[in-house]
C-alpha positions as CSV (number, residue, x, y, z in Angstrom):
1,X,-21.8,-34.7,3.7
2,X,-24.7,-33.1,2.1
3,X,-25.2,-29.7,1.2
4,X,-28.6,-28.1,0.3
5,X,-28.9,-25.8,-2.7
6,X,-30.1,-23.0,-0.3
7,X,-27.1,-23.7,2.2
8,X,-24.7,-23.4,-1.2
9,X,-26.6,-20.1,-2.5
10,X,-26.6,-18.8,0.9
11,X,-22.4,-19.9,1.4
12,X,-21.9,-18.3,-1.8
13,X,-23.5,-14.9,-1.9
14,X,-21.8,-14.1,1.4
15,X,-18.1,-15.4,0.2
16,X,-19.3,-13.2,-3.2
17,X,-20.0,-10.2,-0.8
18,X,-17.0,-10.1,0.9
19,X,-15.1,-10.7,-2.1
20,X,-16.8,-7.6,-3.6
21,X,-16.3,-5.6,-0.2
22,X,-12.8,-6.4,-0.4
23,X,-12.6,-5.2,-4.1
24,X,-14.6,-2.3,-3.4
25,X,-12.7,-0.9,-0.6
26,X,-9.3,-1.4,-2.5
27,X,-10.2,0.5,-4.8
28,X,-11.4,3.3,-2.5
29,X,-8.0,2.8,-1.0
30,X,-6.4,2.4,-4.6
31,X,-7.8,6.3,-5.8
32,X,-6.9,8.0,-2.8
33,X,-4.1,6.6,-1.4
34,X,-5.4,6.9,1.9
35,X,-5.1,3.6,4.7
36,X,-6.8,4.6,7.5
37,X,-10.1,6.3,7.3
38,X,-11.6,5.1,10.5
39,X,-10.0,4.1,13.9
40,X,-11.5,0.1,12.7
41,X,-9.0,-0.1,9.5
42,X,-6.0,0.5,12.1
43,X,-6.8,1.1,16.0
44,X,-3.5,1.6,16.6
45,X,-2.6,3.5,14.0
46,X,-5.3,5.8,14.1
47,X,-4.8,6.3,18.1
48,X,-1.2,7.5,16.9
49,X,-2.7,9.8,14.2
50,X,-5.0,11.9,16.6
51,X,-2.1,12.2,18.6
52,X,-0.1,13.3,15.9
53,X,-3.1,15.7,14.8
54,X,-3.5,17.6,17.9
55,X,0.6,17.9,17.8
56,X,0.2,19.2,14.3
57,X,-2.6,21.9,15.6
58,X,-0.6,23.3,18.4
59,X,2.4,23.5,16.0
60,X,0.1,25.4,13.9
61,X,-0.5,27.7,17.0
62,X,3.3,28.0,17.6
63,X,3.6,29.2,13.8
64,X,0.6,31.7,14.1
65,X,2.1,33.0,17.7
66,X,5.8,32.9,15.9
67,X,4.5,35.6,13.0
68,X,2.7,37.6,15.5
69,X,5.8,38.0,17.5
70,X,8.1,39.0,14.7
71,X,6.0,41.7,13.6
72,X,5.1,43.4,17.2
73,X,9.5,43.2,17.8
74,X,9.5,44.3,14.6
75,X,8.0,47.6,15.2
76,X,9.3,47.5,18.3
77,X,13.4,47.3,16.9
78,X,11.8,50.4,14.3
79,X,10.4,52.4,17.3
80,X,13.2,52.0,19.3
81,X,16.0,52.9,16.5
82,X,14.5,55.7,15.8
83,X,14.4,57.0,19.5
84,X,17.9,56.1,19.5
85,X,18.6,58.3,16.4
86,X,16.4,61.3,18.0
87,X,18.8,61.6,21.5
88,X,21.4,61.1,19.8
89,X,20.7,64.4,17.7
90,X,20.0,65.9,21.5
91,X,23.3,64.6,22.7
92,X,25.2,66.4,19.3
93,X,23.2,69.2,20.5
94,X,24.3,69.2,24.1
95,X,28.3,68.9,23.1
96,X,27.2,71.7,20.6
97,X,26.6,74.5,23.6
98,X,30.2,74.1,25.0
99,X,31.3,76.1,22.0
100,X,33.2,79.1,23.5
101,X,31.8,81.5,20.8
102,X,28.3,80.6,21.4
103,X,25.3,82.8,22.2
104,X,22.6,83.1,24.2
105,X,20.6,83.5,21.0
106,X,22.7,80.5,19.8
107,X,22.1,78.2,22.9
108,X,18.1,78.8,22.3
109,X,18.1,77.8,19.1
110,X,19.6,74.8,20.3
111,X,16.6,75.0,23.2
112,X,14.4,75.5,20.2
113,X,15.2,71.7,18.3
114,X,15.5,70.1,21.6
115,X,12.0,71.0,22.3
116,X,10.8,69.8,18.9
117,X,13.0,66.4,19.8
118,X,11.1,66.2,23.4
119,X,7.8,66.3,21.0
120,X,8.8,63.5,18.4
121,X,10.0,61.7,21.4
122,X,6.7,61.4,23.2
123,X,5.2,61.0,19.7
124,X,7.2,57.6,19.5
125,X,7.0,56.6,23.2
126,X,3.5,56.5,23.0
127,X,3.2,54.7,19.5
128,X,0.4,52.3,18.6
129,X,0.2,49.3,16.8
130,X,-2.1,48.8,13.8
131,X,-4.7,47.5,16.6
132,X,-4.4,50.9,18.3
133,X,-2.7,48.9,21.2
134,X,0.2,51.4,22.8
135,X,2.8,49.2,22.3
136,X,4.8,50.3,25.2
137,X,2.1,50.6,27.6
138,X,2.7,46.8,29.0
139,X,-0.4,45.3,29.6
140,X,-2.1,48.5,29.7
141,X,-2.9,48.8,25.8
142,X,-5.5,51.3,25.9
143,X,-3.7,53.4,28.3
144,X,-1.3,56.5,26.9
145,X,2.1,55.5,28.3
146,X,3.8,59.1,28.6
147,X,1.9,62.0,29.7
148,X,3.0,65.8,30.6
149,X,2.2,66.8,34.0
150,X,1.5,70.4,35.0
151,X,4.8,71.0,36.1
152,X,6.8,69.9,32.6
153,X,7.7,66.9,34.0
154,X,6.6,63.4,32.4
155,X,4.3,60.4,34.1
156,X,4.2,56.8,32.8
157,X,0.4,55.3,32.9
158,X,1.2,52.0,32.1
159,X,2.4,48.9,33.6
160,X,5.3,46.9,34.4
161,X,4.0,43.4,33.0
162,X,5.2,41.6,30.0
163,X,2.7,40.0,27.7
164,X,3.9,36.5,26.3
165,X,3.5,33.8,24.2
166,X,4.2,30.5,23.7
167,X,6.2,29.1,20.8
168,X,7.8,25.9,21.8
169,X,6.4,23.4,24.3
170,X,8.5,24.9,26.9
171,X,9.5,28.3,25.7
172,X,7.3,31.2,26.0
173,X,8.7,34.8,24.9
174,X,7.4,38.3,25.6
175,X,6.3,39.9,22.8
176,X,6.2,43.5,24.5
177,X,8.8,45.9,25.6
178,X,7.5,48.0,28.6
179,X,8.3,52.0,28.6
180,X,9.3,52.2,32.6
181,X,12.0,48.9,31.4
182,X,12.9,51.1,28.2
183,X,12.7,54.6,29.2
184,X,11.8,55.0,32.9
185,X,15.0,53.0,34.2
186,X,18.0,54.8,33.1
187,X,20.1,55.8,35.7
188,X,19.8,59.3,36.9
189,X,23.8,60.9,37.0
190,X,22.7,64.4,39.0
191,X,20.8,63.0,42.1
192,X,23.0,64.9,44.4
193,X,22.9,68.5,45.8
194,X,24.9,71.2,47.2
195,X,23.4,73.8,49.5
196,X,25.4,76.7,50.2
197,X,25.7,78.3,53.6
198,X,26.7,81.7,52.1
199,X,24.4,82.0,48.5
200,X,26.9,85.1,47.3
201,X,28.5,83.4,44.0
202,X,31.8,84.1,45.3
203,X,32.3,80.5,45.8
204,X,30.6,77.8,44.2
205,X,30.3,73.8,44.3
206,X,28.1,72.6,41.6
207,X,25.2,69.8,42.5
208,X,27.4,66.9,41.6
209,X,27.1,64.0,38.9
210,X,27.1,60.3,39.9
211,X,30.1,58.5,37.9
212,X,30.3,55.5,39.7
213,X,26.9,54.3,40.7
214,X,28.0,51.4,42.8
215,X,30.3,53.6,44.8
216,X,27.7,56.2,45.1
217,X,25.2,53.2,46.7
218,X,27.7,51.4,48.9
219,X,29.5,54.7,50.5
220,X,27.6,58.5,49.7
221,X,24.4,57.2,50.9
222,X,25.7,55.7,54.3
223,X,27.1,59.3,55.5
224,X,24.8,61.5,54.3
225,X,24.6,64.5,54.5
226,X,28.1,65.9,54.2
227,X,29.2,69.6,55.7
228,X,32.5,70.3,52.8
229,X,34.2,73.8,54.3
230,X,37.2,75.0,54.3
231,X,40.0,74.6,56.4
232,X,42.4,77.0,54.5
233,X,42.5,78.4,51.0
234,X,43.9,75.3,50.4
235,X,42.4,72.2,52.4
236,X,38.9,71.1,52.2
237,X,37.4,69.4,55.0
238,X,34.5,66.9,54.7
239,X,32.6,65.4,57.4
240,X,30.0,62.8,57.5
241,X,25.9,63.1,59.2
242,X,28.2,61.4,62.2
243,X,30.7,64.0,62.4
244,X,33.5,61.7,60.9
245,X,36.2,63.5,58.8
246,X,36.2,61.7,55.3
247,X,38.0,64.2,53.9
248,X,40.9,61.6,52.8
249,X,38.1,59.9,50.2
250,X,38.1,63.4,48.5
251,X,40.0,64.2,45.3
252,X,44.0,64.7,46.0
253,X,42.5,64.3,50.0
254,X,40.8,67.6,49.9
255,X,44.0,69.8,48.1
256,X,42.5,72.4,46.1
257,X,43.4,76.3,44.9
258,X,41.9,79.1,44.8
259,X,40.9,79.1,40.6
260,X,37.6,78.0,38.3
261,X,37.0,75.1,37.4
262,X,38.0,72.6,39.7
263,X,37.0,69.0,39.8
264,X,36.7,67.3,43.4
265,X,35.4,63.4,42.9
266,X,34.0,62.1,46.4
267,X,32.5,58.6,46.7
268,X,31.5,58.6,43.8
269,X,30.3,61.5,42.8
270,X,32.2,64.8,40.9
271,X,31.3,68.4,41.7
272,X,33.0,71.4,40.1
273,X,34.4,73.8,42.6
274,X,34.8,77.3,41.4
275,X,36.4,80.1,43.3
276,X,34.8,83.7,41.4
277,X,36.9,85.6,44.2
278,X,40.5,84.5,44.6
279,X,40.0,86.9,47.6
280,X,36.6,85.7,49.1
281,X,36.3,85.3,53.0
282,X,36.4,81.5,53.6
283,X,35.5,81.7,57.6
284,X,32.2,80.4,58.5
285,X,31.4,79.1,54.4
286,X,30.5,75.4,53.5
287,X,28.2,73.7,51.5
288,X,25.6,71.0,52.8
289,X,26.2,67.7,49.8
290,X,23.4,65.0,50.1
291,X,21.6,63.2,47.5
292,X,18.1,65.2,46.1
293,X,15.5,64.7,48.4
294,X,12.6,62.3,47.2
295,X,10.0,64.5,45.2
296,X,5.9,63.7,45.0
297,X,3.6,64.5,41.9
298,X,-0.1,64.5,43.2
299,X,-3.4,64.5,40.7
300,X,-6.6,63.9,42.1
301,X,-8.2,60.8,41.9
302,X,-10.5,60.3,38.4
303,X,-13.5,59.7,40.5
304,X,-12.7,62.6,43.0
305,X,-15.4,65.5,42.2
306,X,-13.7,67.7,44.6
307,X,-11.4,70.7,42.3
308,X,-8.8,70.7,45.1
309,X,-5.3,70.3,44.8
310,X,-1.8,69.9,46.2
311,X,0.2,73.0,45.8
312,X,3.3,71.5,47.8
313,X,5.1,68.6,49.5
314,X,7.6,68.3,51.1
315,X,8.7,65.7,53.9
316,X,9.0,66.5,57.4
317,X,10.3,63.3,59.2
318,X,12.6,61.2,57.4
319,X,12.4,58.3,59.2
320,X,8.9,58.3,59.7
321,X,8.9,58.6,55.8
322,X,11.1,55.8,55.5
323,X,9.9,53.9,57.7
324,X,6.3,53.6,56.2
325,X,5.8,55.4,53.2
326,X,4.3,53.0,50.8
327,X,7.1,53.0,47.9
328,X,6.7,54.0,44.3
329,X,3.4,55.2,44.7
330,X,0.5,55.5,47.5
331,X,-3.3,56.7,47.9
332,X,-4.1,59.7,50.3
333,X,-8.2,58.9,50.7
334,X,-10.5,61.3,52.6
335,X,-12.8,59.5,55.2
336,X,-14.5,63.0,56.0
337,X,-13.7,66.9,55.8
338,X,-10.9,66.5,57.7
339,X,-9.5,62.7,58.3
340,X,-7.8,60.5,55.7
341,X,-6.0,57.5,55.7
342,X,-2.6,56.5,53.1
343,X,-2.9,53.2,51.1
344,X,0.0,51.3,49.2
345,X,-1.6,52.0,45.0
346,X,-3.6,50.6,44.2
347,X,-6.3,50.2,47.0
348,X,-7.9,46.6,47.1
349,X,-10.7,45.6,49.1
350,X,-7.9,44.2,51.2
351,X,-6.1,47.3,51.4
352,X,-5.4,48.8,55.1
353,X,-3.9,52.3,55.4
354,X,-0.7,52.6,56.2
355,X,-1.4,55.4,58.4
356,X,-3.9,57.6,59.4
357,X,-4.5,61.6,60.2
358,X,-6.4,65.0,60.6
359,X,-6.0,68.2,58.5
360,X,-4.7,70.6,60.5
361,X,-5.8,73.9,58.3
362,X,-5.1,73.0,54.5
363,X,-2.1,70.5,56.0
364,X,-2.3,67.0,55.4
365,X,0.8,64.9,56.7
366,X,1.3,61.2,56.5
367,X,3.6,59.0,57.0
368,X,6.4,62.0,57.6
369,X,5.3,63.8,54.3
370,X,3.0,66.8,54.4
371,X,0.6,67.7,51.7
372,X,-0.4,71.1,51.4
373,X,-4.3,71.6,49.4
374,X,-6.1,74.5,48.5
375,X,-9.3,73.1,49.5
376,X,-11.6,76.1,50.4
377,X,-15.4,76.4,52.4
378,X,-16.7,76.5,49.2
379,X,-14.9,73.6,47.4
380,X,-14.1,71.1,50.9
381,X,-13.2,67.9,51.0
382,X,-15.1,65.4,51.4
383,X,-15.1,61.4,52.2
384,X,-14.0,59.4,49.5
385,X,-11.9,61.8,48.2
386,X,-8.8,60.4,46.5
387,X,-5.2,61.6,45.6
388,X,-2.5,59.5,43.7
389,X,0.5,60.1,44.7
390,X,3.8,59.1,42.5
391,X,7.1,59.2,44.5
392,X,10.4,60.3,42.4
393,X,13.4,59.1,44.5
394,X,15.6,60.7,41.7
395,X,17.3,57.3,41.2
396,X,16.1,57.0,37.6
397,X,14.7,59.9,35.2
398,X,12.7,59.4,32.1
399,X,14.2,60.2,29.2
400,X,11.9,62.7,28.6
401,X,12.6,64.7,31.7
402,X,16.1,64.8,31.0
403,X,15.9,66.3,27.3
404,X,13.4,69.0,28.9
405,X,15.7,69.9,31.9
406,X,18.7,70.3,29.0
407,X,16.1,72.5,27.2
408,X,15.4,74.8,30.1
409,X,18.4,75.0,30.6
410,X,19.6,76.3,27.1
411,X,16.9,78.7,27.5
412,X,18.4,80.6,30.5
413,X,20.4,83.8,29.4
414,X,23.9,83.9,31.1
415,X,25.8,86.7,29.2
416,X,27.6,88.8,32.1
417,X,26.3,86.5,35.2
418,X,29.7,84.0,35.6
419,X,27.2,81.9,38.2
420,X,24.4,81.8,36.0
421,X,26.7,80.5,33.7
422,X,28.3,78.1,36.0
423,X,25.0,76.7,36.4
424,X,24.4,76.1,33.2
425,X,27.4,74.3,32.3
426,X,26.3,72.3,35.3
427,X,23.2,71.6,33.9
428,X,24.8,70.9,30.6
429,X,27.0,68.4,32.1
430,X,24.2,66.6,34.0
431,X,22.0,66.4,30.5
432,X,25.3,64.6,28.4
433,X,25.2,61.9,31.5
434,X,21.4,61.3,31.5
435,X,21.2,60.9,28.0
436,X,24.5,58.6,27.7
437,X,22.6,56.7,30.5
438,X,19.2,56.9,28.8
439,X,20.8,55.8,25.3
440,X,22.1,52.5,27.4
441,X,18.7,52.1,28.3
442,X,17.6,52.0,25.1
443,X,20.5,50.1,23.4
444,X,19.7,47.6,26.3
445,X,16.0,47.4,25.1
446,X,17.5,46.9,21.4
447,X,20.0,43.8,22.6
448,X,16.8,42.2,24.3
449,X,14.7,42.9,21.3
450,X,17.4,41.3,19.1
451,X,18.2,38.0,21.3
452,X,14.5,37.3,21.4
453,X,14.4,37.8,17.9
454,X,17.4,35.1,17.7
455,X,15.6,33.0,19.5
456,X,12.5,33.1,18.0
457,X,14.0,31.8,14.6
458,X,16.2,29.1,16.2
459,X,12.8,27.8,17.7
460,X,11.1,28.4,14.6
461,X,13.8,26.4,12.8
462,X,13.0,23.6,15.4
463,X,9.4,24.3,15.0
464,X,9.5,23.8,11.0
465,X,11.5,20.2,11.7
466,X,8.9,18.8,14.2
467,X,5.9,20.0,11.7
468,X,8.4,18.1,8.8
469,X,8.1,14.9,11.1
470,X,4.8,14.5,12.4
471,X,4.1,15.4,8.6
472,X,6.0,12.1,7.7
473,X,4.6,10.4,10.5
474,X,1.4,10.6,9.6
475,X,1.5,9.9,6.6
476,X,3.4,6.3,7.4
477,X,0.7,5.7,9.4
478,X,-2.4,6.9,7.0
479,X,-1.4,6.3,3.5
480,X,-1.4,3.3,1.0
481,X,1.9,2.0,-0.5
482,X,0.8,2.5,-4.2
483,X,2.4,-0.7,-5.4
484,X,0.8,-3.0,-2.5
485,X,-2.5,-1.9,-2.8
486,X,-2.6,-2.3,-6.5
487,X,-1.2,-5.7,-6.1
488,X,-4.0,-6.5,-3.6
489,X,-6.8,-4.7,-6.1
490,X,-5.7,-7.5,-8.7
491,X,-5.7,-10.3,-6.2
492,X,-8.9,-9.7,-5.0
493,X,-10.2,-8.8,-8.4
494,X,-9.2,-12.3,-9.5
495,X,-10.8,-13.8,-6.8
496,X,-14.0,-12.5,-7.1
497,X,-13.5,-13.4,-10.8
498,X,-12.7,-17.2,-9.7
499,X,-16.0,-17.2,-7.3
500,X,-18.2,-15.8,-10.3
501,X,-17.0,-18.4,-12.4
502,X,-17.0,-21.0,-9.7
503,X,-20.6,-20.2,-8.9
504,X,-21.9,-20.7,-12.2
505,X,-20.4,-24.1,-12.7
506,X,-21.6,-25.2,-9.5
507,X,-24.8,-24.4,-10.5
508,X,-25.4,-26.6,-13.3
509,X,-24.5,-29.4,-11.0
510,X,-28.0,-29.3,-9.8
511,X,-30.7,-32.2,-10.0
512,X,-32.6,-29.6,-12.1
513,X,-30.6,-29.5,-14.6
514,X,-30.8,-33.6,-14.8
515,X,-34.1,-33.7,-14.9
């Protein structure tokens, strides 16, 4: 077989080429360790590596999400710990005032701190993070939670919803606690009432406190209202809204005397009887017990130019109100002067009133409630006016409410008035439940704050062990084995050594060189 000298040039800078190729990448390969630069040095293996990259970004993510979580439950533990600390100082208060040899001056300066605690307190409830995010606002960041209404009492603006993130492929976690979960839920213990049929002092039944809640549900609220009178000096009788005698569910069955101080426990609820008047009449005296009526707060509408407002509510049909009253908060919305309709909040553009209605002077009533507004001829109504309306069903009380009902309370002189002071020590009473309950609340909020917190670094620990492997993974995959690819270098060093040196000899082999 005969080969031409261009054939053999043309064979040999090509095998000389790839030699040289080989060398040269090698090396490349040699200084920086690295195998695959591009999916053609390994398909597979570079297939595997953007895999393992995009895995490596979202773990990334989970890390980013992970530190912004432990700082906002951070604040949140400090927040909450501190609120913890503050009604605790108002409960050490509250046991403070049952000293026999204190003062009305005494129980004011008590009043006095408590209503510097009911400032820090809304101070901290509506603290913001160092984005000027309320942090208990739920999704609501730029909305003040906690607010004082006209009355003293205490709104909350924001929401209900939890914001979370995700920090594990399957977990998610909230990194918000919500004020109505922290401080609008505890249980309310003095939702009940007493109404006396003869107001003279001489006898009294205090309002009641709620110590077992689940009895309270399941049995008070069935056979309400209740008419307690007296059979004899000695005998209560209770009867249900049915007329049934449930006097045997009472406390002893009803046995009492004629002394102070007397507790009678029924379904669920306690209530101090207190005879002022061993001698007082008992003939034709009882007391009306039912749980407190649900209350409304009105405000106008922010768009509602109008300057009237609501002076009183009240509610007029209980089963109309029951029935369809929108709960936990509605819309009254002027069509004209003197019509309106009553929306579920918010109003959508699929909203449709619940019910509808005319004024009937400065009476508005919906839905079994009437609204009473000091709208005037020269300040009407007009369409599109709009009042929220928040309903308190008493069932829960903000924290806030309960440290300013144990203020004003403190603040009423009773030196020489035995009722007055019966009253208070009713009112003392209820505070010490309400802020056991609202410290629960709270401690709850803490334990939920903590176990997420726990979670969050066992997840994190996981987290840190994935990033460990797809580390290693990809770097099986990607980079050299030092010794092998120096190994190689020298092989294909020596081989394009040998072709050099081959070339030239075949070289001289040519007729020229004969001639």
């Amino acid at each position: 077989m005969r080969i031409s000298t261009g054939q053999f040039y043309e064979s040999t800078a090509a095998n000389y080429q790839k030699n040289f190729a080989n060398v040269v990448k090698s090396s490349e390969e040699a200084s920086s360790l690295v195998r695959v630069n591009t999916a053609a040095d390994d398909p597979v293996g570079a297939s595997r590596l953007l895999q393992l990259g995009q895995q490596a970004s979202i773990l990334g993510q989970y890390a980013s999400n992970t530190n912004t979580l432990k700082a906002t439950l951070g604040q949140a533990e400090s927040v909450m710990t501190s609120i913890t600390n503050v009604l605790q100082r108002a409960k050490e208060l509250a046991i403070g005032t049952g000293n026999a040899g204190y003062t009305d001056a005494d129980r004011q300066a008590n009043a006095s701190e408590l209503g510097q605690i009911e400032e820090q307190l809304l101070s901290l409830m509506n603290t913001q993070d160092e984005n000027g995010k309320y942090i208990f606002a739920g999704s609501k960041g730029d909305t003040v939670p906690f607010t004082r209404n006209s009355d003293g009492t205490y709104s909350y603006n924001g929401d209900q919803v939890t914001l979370n993130l995700p920090i594990g492929d399957s977990m998610s976690m909230a990194t918000n606690s919500t004020g109505w979960e922290v401080f609008q839920q505890a249980l309310n213990t003095s939702r009940t009432q007493a109404t006396p049929s003869m107001n003279d002092g001489l006898v009294t039944l205090s309002n009641g406190q709620v110590s077992s809640n689940v009895t309270y549900n399941n049995k008070f609220r069935a056979g309400e209202p209740y008419k307690v009178e007296f059979a004899s000096a000695t005998q209560l009788k209770i009867t249900d809204s049915l007329g049934n005698d449930v006097t045997n569910e009472a406390t002893q069955g009803g046995v009492i005397t004629t002394g102070k101080n007397q507790n009678v426990s029924f379904r669920g609820v306690d209530l101090a009887l207190n005879f002022n008047d061993p001698n007082a009449a008992l003939t034709g005296r009882s007391f009306k017990l039912e749980g407190t009526p649900d209350t409304f707060n009105v405000a106008r509408g922010p768009g509602n130019p109008s300057l009237t407002q609501a002076t009183s509510t009240r509610i007029t049909d209980p089963s109309a109100y029951h029935a369809s009253f929108p709960g936990g908060s509605a819309v009254l919305k002027f069509t004209s002067d003197s019509t309106f309709d009553l929306y579920a909040a918010p109003i959508t553009a699929d909203s449709k009133p619940v019910s509808s209605g005319t004024m009937v002077g400065n009476t508005a009533t919906a839905s079994g409630v009437e609204f009473t507004l000091n709208n005037t001829a020269t300040d009407p109504l007009a369409a599109g006016d709009q009042f929220n309306i928040a309903i308190n069903t008493h069932e829960t009380q903000n924290i806030l409410d309960t440290v300013n009902q144990l203020k004003t309370a403190l603040n009423t002189p009773i030196t020489g008035d035995v009722v007055a002071g019966q009253k208070q020590q009713a009112a003392i009473a209820s505070g010490m439940g309400n802020l056991a309950s609202g410290l629960d609340q709270v401690s709850a909020a803490l334990s939920s704050v903590g176990g997420r917190g726990s979670a969050l670094d066992t997840q994190s620990e996981t987290n840190q062990a994935l990033v460990l492997a797809n580390a290693q993974t990809q770097s099986a995959i990607r980079d050299s084995d030092p010794a092998e690819v120096m190994t190689r270098l020298t092989l294909q060093q020596t081989m394009l050594q040998a072709s050099q040196l081959a070339f030239s000899k075949i070289a001289q082999l040519g007729l020229f060189n004969k001639v």
